[in-house]
N, C-alpha and C positions, 0 to 999 in steps of 0.2 A: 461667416467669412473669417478664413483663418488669418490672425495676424500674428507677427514672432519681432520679439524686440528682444537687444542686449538687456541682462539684468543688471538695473538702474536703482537708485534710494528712491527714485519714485514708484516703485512696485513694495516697497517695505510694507507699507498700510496692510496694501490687499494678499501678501501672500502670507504675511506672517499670521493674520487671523486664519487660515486656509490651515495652515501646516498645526498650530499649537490646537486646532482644533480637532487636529486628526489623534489627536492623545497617543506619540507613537514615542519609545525609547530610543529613537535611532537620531544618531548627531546630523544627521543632513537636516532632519526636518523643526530648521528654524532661519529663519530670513538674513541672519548675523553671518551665521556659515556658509548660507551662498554666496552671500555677497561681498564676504572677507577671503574667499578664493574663486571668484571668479572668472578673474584670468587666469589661472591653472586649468580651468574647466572649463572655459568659454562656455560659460552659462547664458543661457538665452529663455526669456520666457513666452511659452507658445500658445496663446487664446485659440480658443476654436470653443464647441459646447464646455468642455471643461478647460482649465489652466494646468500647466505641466513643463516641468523645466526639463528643458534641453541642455545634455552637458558631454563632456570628454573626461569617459575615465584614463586613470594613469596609464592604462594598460591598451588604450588607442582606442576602445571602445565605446560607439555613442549611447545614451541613451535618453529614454524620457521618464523624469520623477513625476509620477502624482502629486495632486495637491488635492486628492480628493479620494474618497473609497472606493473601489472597483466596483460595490454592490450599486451605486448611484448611474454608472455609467450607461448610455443608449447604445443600439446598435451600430448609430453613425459614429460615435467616440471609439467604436471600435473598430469602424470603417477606416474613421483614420489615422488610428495608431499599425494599425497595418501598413497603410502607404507610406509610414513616417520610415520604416524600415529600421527600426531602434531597439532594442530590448526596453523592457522596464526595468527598472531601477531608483533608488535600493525599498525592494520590497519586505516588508515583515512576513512569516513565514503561515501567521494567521491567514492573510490577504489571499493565497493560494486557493482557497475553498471557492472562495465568490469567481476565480478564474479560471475552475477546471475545468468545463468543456473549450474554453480557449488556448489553453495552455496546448506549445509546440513543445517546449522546451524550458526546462528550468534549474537552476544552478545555483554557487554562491562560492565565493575565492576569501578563505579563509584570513587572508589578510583585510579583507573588510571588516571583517567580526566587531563589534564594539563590544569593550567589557562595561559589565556593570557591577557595582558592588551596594550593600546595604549600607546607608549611614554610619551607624552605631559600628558596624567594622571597621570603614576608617577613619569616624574619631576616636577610637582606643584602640584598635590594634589588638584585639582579645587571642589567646589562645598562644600555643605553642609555634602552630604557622606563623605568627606575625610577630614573634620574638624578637628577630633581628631590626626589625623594624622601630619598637618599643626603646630596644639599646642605639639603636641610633641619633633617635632624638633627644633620647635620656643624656649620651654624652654629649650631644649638643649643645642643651640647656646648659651641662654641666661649666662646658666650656667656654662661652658667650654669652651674652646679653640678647636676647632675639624678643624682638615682636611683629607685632600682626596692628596694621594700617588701613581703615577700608579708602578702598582706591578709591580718588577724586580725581577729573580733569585738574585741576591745579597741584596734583604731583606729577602731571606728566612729565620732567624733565627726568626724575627719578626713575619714572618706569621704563620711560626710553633708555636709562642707562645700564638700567637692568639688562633690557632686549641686546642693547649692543655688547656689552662684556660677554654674556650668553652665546651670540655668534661668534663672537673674536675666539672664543675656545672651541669653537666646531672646526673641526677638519673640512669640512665642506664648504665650497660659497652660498651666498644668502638664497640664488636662485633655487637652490637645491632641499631650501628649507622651509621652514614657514615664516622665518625674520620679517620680511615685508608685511605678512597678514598680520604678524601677531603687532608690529608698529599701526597700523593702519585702526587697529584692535583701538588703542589706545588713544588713535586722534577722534575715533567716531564711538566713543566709550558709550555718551549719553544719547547720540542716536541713534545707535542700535540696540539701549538697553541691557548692556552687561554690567556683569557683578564683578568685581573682582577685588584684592588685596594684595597692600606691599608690604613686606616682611626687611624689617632693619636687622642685622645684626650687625653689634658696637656700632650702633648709630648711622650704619652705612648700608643705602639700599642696595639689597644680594639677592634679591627675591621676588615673582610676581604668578598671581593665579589670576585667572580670566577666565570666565566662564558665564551661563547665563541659566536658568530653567528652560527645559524642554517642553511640559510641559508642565499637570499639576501634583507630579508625585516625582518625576525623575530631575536632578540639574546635570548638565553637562561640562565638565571641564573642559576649556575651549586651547586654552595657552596656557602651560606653565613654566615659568624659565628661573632658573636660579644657577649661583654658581657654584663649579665643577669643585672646586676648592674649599668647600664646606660639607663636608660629611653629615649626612643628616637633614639639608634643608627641607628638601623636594619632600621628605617623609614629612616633616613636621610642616610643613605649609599645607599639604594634604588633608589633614588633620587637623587642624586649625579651623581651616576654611569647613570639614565637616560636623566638625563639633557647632560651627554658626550656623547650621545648614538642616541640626536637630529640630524637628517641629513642624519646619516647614517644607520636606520633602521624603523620601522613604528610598528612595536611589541615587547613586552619581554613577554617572557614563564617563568613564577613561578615555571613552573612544576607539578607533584602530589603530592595529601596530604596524597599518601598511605594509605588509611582510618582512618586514626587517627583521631580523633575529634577534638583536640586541635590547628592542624596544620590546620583542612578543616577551622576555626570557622576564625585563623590569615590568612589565602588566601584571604577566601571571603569576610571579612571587609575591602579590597581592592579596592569591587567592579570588577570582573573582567568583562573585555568585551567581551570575547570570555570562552566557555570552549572546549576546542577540547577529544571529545571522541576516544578509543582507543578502535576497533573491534577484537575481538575474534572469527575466521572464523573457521567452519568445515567445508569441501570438502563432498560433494557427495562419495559415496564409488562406 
């Protein structure tokens, strides 16, 4: 019997074991980021033999994410992902194989892309590509006091002041952004299990990363805000946070640049070493 509820904290439990056990690099698949964009997606969770979220891409687009591997799937699951009249989404490009004789149709919009890079790239910044990078922190350092804070609920006044000066320097309003997620980030730090660190310079918070593991080898950076008016930061927070990040993981995901030019131009000057594409599946009818 199918049921479809809004996605609620009371689904955390059971989806978030569901997603981290699908061992997948892609930033949707963890219970934090559905449900800290929600209402941008009007995310719905849809029970029937499997679970599968239901959501609204930017681009008007419905579709239904797994929360499970295609190869587990029955004939009725595929009964009724047909009637659901959705594309799947966002599929790894592995997952295609267990779908080929289903598969109508399949795609992937370059602005979904998440980048991924090695560790060890960006705690040091190795190489001539990532020069500009190295000088920027170096005069950082040279010219401030900066440190690194691991974020507690009892800095939240601090992070929040972060998030706000952050937006006060965007051209855009909040709606336009992710200011409410990433505050929301901050009230529900410890029930959704994020990691994150505040960065003082001279004494005065200018800086926040948010993020959480994806799974057991990738972490995701979820939020990062620093301000416009420190050269340097956003490099050296990066970096910081990977250098704590040695040991216990082999990836970080950027995430997507949503096709904005601006944001694809500061990814890729990173060098990524992975880009993981994000499949847009039609079923056979």
């Amino acid at each position: 019997m199918q049921k479809v509820e809004k996605l609620a904290l009371a689904h955390q439990n059971i989806l978030d074991a569901k997603l981290k056990g699908l061992q997948l690099n892609i930033s949707e698949y963890t219970f934090a980021v559905l449900y800290l964009f929600r209402n941008l997606h009007h995310y719905e969770v849809v029970f029937d033999e499997e679970i599968f979220i239901k959501g609204l891409m930017r681009d008007g687009t419905w579709f239904l994410m797994p929360t499970s591997h295609p190869q587990t799937w029955s004939e009725e699951t595929f009964t009724f992902l047909r009637h659901m009249h959705c594309c799947l989404y966002p599929l790894p490009f592995e997952w295609l194989n267990s779908l080929e004789k289903k598969i109508k149709s399949f795609s992937f919009n370059e602005g979904d892309t998440d980048y991924l890079f090695n560790v060890d790239k960006i705690a040091h910044y190795p190489g001539r590509h990532l020069t500009k990078k190295r000088s920027l922190v170096t005069h950082l350092l040279e010219a401030h006091q900066v440190r690194s804070v691991k974020y507690e609920v009892d800095l939240a006044k601090d992070a929040l002041e972060v998030i706000q000066f952050w937006q006060s320097e965007k051209s855009n309003n909040k709606l336009d952004s992710d200011y409410e997620s990433a505050i929301e980030a901050v009230h529900l730090y410890d029930q959704l299990q994020l990691t994150g660190h505040l960065y003082y310079v001279d004494d005065l918070p200018q800086g926040l990363l948010i993020g959480e593991p994806l799974n057991t080898t990738c972490f995701a950076y979820h939020f990062g805000k620093a301000s416009r008016n420190l050269n340097g930061l956003n490099q050296f927070m990066f970096q910081d946070f990977a250098q704590k990040l040695k040991g216990k993981c082999q990836l970080i995901n950027f995430e997507q640049d949503l096709g904005l030019p601006n944001l694809r131009l500061t990814k890729h000057s990173y060098h990524p070493d992975h880009l993981v594409q994000k499949y847009r599946v039609y079923l056979v009818d």
